[in-house]
Backbone as XML, in Angstrom:
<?xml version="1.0"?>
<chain id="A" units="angstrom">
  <residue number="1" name="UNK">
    <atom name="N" x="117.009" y="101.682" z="111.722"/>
    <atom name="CA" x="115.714" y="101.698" z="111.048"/>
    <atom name="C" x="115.423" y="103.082" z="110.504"/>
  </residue>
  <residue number="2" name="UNK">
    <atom name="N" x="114.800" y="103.179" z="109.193"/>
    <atom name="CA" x="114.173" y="104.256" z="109.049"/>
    <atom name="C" x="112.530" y="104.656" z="108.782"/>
  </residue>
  <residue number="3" name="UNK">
    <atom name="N" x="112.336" y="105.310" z="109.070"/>
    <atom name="CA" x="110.680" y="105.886" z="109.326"/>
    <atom name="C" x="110.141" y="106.866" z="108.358"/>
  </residue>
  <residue number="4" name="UNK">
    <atom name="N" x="108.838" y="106.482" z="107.572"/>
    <atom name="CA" x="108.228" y="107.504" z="106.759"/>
    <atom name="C" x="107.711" y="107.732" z="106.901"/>
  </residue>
  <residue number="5" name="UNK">
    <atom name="N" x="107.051" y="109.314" z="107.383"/>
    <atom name="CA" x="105.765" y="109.734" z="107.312"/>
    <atom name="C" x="105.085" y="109.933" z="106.393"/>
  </residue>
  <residue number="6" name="UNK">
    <atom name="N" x="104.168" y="109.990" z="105.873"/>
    <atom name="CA" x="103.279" y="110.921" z="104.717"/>
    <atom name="C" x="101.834" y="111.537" z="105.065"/>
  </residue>
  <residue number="7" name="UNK">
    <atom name="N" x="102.123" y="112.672" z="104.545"/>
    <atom name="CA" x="101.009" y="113.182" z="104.292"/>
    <atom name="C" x="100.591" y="114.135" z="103.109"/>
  </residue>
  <residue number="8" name="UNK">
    <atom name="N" x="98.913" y="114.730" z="103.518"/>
    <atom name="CA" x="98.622" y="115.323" z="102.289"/>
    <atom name="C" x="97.515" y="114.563" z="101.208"/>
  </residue>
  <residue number="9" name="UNK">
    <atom name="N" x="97.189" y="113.572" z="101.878"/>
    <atom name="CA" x="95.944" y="112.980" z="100.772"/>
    <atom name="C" x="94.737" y="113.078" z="101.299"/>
  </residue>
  <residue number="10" name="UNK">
    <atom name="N" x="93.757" y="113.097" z="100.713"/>
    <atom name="CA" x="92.297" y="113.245" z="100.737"/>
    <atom name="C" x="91.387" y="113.333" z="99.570"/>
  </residue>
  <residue number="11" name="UNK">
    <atom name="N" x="90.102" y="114.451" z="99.422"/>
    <atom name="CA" x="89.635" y="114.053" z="98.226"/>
    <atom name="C" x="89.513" y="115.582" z="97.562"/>
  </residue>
  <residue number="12" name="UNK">
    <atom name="N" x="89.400" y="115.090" z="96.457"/>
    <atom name="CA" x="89.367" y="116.814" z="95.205"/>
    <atom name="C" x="88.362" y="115.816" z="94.872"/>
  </residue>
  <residue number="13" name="UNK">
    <atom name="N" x="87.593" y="117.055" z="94.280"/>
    <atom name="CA" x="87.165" y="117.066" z="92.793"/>
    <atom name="C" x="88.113" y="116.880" z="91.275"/>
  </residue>
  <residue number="14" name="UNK">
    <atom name="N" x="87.480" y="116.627" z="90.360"/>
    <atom name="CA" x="88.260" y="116.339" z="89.174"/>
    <atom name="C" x="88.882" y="117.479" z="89.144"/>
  </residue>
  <residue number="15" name="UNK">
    <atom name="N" x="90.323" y="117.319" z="88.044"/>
    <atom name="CA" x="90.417" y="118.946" z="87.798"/>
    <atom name="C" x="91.518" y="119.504" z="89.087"/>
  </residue>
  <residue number="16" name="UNK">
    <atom name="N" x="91.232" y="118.833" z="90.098"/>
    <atom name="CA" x="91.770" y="119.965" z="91.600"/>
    <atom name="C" x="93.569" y="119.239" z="91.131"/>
  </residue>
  <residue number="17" name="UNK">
    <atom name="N" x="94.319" y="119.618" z="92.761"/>
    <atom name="CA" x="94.925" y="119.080" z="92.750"/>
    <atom name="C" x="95.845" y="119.237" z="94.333"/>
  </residue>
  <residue number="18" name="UNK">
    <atom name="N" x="96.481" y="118.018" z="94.658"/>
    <atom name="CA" x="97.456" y="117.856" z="95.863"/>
    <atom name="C" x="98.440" y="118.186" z="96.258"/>
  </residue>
  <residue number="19" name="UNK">
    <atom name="N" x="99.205" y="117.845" z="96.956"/>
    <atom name="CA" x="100.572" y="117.691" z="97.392"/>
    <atom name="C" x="100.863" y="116.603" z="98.214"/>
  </residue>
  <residue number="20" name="UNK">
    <atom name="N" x="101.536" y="115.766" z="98.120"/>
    <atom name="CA" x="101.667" y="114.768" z="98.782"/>
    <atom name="C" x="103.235" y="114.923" z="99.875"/>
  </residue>
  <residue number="21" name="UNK">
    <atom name="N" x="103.521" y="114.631" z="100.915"/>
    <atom name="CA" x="104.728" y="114.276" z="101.524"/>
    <atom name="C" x="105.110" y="113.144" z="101.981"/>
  </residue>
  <residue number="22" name="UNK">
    <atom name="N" x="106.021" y="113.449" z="102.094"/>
    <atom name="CA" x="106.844" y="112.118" z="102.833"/>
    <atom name="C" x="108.028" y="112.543" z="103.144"/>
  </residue>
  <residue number="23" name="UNK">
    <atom name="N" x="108.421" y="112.641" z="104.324"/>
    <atom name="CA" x="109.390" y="112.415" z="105.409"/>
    <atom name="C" x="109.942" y="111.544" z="106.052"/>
  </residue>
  <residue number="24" name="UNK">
    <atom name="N" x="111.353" y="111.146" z="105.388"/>
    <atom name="CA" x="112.545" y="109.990" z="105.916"/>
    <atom name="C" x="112.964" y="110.689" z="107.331"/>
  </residue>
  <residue number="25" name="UNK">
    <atom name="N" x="113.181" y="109.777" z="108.395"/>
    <atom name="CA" x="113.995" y="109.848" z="109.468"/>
    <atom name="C" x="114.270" y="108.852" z="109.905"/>
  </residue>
  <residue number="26" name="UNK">
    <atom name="N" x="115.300" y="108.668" z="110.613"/>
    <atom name="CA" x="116.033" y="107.687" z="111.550"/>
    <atom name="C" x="117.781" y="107.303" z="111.033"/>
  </residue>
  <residue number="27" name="UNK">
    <atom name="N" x="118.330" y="106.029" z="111.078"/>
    <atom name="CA" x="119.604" y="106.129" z="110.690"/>
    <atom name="C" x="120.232" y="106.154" z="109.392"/>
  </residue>
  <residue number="28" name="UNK">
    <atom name="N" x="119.549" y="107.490" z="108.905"/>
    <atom name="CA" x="120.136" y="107.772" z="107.383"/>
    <atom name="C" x="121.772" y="107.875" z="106.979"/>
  </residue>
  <residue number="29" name="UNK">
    <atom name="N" x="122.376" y="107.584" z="106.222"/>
    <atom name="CA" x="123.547" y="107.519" z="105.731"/>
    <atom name="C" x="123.527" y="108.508" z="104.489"/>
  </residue>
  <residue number="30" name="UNK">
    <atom name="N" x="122.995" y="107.318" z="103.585"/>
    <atom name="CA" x="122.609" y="108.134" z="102.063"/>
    <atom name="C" x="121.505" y="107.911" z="101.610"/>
  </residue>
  <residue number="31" name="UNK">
    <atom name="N" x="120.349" y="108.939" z="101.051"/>
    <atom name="CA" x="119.672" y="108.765" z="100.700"/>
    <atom name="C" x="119.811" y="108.270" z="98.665"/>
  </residue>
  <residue number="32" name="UNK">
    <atom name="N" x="119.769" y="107.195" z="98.492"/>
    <atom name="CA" x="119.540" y="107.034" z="96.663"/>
    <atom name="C" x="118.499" y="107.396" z="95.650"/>
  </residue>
  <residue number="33" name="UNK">
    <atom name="N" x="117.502" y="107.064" z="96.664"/>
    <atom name="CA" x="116.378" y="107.278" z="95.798"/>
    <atom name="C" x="115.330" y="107.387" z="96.521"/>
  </residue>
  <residue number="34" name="UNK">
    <atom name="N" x="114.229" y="108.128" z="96.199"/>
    <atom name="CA" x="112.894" y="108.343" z="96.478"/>
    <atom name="C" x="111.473" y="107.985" z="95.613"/>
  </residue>
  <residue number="35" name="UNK">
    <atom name="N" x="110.651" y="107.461" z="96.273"/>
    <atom name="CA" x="109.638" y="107.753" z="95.027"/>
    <atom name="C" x="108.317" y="107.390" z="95.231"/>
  </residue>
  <residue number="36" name="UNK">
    <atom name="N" x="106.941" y="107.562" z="94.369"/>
    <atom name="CA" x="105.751" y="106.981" z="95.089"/>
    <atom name="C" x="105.424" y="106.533" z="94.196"/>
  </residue>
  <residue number="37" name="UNK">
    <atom name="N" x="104.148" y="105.373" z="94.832"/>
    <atom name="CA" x="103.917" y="103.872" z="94.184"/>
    <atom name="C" x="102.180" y="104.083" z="94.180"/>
  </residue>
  <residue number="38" name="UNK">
    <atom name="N" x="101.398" y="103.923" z="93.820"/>
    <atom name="CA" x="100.012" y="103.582" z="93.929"/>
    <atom name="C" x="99.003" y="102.607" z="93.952"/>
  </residue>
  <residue number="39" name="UNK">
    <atom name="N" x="98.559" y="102.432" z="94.471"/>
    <atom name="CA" x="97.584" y="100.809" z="94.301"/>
    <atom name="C" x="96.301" y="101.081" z="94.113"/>
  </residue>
  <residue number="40" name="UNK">
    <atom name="N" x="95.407" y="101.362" z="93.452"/>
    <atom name="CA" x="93.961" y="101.095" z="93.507"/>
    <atom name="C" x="92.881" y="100.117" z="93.574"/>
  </residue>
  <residue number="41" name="UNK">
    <atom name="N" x="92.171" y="100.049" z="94.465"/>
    <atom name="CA" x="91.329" y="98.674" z="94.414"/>
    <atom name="C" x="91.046" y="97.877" z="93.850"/>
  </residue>
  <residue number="42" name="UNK">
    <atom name="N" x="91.559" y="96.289" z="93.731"/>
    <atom name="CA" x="91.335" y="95.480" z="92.573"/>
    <atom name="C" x="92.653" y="95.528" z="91.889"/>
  </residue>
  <residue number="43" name="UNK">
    <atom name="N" x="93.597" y="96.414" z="92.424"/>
    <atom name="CA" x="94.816" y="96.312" z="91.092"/>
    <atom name="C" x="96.348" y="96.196" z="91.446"/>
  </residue>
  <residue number="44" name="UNK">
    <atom name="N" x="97.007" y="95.943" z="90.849"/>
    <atom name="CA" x="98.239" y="95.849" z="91.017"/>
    <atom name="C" x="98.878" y="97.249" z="91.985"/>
  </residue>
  <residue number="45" name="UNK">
    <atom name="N" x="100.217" y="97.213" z="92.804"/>
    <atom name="CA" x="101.033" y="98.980" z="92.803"/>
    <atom name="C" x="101.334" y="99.066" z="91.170"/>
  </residue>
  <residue number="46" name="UNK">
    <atom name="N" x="101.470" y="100.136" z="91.475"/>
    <atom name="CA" x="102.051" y="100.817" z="90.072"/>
    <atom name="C" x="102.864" y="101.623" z="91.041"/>
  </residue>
  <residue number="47" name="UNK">
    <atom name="N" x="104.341" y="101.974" z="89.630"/>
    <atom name="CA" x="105.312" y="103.402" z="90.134"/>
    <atom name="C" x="104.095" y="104.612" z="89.782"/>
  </residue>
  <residue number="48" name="UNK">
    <atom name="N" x="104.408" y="105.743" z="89.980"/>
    <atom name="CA" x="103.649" y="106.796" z="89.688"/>
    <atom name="C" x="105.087" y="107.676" z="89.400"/>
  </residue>
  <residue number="49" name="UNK">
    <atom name="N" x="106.114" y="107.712" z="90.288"/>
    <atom name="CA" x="107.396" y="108.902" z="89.756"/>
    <atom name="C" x="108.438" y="108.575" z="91.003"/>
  </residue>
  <residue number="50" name="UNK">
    <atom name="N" x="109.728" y="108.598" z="90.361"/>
    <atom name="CA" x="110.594" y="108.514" z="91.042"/>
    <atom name="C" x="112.035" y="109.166" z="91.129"/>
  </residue>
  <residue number="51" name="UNK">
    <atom name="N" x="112.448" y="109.719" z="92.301"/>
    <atom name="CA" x="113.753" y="110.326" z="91.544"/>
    <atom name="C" x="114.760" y="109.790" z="92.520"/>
  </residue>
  <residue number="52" name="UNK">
    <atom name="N" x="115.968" y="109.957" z="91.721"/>
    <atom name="CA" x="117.354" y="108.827" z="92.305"/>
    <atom name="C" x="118.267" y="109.900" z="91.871"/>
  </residue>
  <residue number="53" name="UNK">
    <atom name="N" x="119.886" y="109.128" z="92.405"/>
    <atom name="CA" x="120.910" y="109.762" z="92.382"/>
    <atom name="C" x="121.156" y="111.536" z="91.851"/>
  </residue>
  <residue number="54" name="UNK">
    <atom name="N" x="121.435" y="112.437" z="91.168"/>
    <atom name="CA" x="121.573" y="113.202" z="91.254"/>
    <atom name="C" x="120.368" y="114.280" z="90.687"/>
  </residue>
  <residue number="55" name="UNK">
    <atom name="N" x="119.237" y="113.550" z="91.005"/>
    <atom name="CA" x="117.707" y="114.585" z="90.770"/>
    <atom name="C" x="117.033" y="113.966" z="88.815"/>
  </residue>
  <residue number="56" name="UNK">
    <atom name="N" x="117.569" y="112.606" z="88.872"/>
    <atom name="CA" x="116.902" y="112.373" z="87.942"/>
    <atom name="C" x="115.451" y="111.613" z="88.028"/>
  </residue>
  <residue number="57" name="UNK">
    <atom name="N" x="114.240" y="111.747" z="87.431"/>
    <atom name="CA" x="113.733" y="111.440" z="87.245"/>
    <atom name="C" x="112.368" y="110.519" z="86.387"/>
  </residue>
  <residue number="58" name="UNK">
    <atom name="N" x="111.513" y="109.941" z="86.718"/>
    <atom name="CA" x="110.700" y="108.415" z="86.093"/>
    <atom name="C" x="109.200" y="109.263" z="86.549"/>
  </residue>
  <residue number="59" name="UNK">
    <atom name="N" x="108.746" y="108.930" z="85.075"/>
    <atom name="CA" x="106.990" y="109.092" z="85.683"/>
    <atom name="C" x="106.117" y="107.828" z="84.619"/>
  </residue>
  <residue number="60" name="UNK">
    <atom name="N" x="105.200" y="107.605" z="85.449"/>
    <atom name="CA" x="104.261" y="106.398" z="84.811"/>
    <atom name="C" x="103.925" y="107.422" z="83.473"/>
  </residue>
  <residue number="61" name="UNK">
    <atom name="N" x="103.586" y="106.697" z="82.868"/>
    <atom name="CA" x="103.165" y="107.633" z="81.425"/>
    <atom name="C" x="101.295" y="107.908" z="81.778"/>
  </residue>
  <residue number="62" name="UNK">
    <atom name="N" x="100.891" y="107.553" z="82.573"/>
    <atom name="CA" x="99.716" y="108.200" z="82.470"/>
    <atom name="C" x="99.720" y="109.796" z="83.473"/>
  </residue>
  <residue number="63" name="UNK">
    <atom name="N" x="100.711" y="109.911" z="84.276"/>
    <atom name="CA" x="100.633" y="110.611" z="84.906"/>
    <atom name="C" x="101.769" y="111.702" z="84.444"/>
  </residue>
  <residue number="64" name="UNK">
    <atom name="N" x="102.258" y="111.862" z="83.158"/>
    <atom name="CA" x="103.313" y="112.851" z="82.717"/>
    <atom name="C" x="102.565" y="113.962" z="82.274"/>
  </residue>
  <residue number="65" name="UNK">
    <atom name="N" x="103.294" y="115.134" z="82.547"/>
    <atom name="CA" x="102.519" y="116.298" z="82.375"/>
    <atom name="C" x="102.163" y="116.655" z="83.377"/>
  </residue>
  <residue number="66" name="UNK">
    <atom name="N" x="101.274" y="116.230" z="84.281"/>
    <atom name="CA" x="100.100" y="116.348" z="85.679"/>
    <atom name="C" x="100.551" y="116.131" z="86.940"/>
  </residue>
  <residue number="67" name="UNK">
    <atom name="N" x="101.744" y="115.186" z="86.901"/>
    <atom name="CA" x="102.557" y="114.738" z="88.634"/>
    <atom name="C" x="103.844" y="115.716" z="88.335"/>
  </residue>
  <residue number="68" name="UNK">
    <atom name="N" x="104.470" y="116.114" z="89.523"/>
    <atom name="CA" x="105.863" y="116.092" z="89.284"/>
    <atom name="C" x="106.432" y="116.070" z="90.433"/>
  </residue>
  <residue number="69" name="UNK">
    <atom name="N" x="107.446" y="115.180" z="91.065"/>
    <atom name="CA" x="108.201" y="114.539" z="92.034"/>
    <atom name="C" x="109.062" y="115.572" z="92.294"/>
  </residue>
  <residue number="70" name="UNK">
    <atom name="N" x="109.595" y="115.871" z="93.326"/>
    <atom name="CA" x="110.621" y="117.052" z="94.101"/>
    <atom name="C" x="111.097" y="116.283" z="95.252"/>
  </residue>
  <residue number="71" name="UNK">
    <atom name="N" x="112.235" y="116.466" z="95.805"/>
    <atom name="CA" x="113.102" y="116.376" z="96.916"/>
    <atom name="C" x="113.459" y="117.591" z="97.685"/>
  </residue>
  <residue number="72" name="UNK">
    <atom name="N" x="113.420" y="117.530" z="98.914"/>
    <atom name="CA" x="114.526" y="118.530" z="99.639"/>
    <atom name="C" x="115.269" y="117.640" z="100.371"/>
  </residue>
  <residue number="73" name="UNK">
    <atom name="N" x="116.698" y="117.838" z="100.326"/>
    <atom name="CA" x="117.176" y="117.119" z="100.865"/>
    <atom name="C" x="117.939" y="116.875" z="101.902"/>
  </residue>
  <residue number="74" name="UNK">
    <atom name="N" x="117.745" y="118.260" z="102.431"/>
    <atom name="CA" x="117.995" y="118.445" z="103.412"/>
    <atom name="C" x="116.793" y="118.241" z="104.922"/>
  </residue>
  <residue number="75" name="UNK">
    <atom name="N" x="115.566" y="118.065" z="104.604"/>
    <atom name="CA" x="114.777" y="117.632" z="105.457"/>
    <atom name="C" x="114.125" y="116.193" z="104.775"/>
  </residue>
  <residue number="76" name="UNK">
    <atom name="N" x="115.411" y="115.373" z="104.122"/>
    <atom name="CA" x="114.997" y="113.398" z="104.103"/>
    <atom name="C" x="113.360" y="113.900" z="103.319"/>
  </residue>
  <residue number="77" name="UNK">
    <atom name="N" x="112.967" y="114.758" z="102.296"/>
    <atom name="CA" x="111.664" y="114.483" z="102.069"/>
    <atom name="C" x="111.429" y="114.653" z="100.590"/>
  </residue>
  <residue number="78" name="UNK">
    <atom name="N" x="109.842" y="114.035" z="100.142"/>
    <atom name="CA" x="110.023" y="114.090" z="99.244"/>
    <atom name="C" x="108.388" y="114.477" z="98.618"/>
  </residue>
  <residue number="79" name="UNK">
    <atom name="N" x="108.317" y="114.820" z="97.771"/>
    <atom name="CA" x="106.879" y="115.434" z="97.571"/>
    <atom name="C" x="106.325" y="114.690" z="95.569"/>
  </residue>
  <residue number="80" name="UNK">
    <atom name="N" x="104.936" y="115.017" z="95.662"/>
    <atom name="CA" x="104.379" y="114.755" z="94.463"/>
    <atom name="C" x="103.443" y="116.068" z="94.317"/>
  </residue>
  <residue number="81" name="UNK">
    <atom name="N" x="103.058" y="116.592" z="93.709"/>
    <atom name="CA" x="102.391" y="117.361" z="93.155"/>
    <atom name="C" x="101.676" y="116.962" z="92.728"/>
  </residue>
  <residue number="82" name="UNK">
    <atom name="N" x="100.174" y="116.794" z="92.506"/>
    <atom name="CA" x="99.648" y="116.442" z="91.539"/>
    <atom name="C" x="98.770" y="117.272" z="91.137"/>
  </residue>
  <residue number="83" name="UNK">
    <atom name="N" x="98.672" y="117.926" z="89.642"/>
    <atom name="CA" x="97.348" y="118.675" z="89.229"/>
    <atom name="C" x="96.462" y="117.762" z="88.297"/>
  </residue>
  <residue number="84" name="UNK">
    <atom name="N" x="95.611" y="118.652" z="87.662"/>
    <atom name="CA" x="95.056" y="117.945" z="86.795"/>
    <atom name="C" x="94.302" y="116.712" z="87.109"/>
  </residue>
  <residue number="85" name="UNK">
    <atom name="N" x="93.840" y="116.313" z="88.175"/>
    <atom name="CA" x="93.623" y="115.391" z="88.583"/>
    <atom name="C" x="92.546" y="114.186" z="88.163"/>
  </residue>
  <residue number="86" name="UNK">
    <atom name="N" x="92.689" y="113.418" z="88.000"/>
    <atom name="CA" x="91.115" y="112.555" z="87.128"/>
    <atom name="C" x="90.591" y="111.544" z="88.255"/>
  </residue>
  <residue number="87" name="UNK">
    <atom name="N" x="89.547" y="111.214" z="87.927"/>
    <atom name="CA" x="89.061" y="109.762" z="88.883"/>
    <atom name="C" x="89.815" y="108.420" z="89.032"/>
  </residue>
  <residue number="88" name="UNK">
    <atom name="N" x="90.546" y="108.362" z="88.154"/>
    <atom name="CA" x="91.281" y="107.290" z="87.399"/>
    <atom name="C" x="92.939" y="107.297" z="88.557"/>
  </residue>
  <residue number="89" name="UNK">
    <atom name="N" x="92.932" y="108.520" z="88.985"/>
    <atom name="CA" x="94.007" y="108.671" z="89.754"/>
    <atom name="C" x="93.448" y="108.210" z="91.328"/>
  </residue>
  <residue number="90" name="UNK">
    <atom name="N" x="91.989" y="107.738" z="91.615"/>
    <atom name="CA" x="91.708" y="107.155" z="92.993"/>
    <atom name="C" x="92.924" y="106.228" z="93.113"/>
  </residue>
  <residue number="91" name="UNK">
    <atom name="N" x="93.274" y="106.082" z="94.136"/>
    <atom name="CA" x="94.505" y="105.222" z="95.221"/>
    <atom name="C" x="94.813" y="105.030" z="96.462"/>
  </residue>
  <residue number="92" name="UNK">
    <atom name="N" x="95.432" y="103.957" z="97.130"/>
    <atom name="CA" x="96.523" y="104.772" z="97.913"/>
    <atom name="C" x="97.719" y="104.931" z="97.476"/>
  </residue>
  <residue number="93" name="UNK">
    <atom name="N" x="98.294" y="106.002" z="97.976"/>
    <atom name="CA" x="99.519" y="106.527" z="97.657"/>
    <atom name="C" x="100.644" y="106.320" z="98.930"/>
  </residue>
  <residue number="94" name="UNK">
    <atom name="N" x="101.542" y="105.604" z="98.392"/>
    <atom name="CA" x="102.612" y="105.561" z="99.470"/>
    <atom name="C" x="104.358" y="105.584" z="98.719"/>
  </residue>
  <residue number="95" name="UNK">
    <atom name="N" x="105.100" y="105.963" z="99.609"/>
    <atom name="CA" x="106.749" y="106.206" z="99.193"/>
    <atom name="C" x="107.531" y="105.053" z="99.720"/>
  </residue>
  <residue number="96" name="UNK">
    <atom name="N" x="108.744" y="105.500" z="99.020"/>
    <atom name="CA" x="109.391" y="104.074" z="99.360"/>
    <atom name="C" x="110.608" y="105.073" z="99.476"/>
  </residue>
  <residue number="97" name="UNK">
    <atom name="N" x="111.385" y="104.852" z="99.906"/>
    <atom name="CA" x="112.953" y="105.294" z="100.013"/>
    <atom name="C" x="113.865" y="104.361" z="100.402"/>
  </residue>
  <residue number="98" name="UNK">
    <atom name="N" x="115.276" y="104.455" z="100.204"/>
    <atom name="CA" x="115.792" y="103.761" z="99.749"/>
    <atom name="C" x="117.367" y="104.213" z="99.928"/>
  </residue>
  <residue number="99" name="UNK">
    <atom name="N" x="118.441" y="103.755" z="100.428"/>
    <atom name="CA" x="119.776" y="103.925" z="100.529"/>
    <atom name="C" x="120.382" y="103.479" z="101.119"/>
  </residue>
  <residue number="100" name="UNK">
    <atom name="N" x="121.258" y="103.954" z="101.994"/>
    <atom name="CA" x="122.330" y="103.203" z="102.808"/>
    <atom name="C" x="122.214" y="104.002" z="104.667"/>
  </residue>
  <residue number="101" name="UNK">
    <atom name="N" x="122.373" y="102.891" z="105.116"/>
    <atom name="CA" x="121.959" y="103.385" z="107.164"/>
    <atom name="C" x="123.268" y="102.576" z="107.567"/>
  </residue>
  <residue number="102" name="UNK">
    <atom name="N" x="122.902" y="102.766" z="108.300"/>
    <atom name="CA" x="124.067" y="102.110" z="109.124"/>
    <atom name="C" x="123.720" y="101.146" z="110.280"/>
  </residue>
  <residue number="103" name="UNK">
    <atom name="N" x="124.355" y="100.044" z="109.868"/>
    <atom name="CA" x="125.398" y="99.587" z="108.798"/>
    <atom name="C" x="125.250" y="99.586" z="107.955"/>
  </residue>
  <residue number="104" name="UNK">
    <atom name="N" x="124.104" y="99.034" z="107.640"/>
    <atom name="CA" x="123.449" y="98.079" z="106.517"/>
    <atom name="C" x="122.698" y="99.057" z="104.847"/>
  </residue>
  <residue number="105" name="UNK">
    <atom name="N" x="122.075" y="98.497" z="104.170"/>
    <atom name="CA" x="121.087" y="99.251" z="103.103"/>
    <atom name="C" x="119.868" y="99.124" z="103.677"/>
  </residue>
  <residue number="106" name="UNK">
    <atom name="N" x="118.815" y="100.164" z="103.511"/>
    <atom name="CA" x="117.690" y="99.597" z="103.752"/>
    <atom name="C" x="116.899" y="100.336" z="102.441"/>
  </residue>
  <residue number="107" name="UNK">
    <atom name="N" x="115.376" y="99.919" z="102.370"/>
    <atom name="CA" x="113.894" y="100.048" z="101.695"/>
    <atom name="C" x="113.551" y="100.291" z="102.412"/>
  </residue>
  <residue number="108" name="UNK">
    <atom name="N" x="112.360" y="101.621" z="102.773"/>
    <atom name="CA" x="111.066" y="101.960" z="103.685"/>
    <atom name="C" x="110.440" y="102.513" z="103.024"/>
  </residue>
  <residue number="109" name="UNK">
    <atom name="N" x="109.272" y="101.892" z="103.533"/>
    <atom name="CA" x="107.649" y="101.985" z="103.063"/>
    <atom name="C" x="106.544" y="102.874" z="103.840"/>
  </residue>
  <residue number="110" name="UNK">
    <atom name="N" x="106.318" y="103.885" z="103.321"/>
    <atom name="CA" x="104.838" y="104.750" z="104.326"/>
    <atom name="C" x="103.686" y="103.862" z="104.501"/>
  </residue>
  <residue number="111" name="UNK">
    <atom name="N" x="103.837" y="104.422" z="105.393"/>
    <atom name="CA" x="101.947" y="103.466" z="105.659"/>
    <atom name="C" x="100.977" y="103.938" z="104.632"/>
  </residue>
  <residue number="112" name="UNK">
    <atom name="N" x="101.058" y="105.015" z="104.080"/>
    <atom name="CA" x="100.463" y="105.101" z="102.648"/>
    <atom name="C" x="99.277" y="106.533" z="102.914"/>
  </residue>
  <residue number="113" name="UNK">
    <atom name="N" x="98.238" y="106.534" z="102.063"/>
    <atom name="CA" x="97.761" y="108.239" z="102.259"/>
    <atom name="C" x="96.762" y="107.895" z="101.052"/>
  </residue>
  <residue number="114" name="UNK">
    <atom name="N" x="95.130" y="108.165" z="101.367"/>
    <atom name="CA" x="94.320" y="107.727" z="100.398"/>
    <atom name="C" x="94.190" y="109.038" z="99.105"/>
  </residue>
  <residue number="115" name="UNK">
    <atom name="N" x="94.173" y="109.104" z="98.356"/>
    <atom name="CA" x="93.350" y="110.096" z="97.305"/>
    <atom name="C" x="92.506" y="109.868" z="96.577"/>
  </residue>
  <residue number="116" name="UNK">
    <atom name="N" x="91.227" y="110.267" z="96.746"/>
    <atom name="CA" x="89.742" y="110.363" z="96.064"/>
    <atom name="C" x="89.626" y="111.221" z="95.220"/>
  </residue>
  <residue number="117" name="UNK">
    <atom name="N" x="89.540" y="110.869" z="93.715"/>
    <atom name="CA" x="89.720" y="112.092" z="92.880"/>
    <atom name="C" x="87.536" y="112.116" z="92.505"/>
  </residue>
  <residue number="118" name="UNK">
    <atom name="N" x="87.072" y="112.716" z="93.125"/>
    <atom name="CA" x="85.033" y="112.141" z="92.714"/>
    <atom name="C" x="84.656" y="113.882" z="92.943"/>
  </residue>
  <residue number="119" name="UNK">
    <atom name="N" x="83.744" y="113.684" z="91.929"/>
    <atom name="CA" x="82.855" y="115.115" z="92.181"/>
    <atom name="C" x="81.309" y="114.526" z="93.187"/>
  </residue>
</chain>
């Protein structure tokens, strides 16, 4: 099994901005990909940014420019940045990761991390 932590959400003002984490552990093999997803009340997840195989990366188009996704990969983690922040960006925010354990492949999901973007 593998395990995600996250943290790093709460509330800004417009304008401010975060850092989000997330920390993979347990029976990692290979990590493929990383990335975070958002849901806001009333609405579908959405991707927000994702990065895979050798540090490439995906951003929702409302959030280009203002997010930007990072890995270390040597501590299984993975981060969002976010500046610029608008109301429109209220959510929760959670990661997903993704690769190979042993034996098997797995998907894991954070329990997720709220952000209030309100003056």
């Amino acid at each position: 099994q593998v395990q995600l932590v996250e943290s790093g959400g709460g509330l800004v003002q417009p304008g401010g901005s975060l850092r989000l984490s997330c920390a993979a552990s347990g029976n990692i093999f290979r990590i493929d990909g990383m990335g975070w997803y958002r849901q806001a009340l009333g609405k579908q997840r959405e991707l927000v940014a994702v990065i895979i195989g050798g540090g490439s990366t995906r951003y929702a188009d409302s959030v280009k420019g203002r997010f930007t996704i990072s890995r270390d990969n040597a501590k299984n983690t993975v981060y969002l940045q976010m500046n610029s922040l608008k109301p429109e960006d209220t959510a929760v925010y959670s990661c997903n990761v993704y690769g190979i354990g042993n034996p098997t492949s797995f998907s894991s999901w954070g329990q997720g991390t709220q952000v209030t973007v309100s003056s």
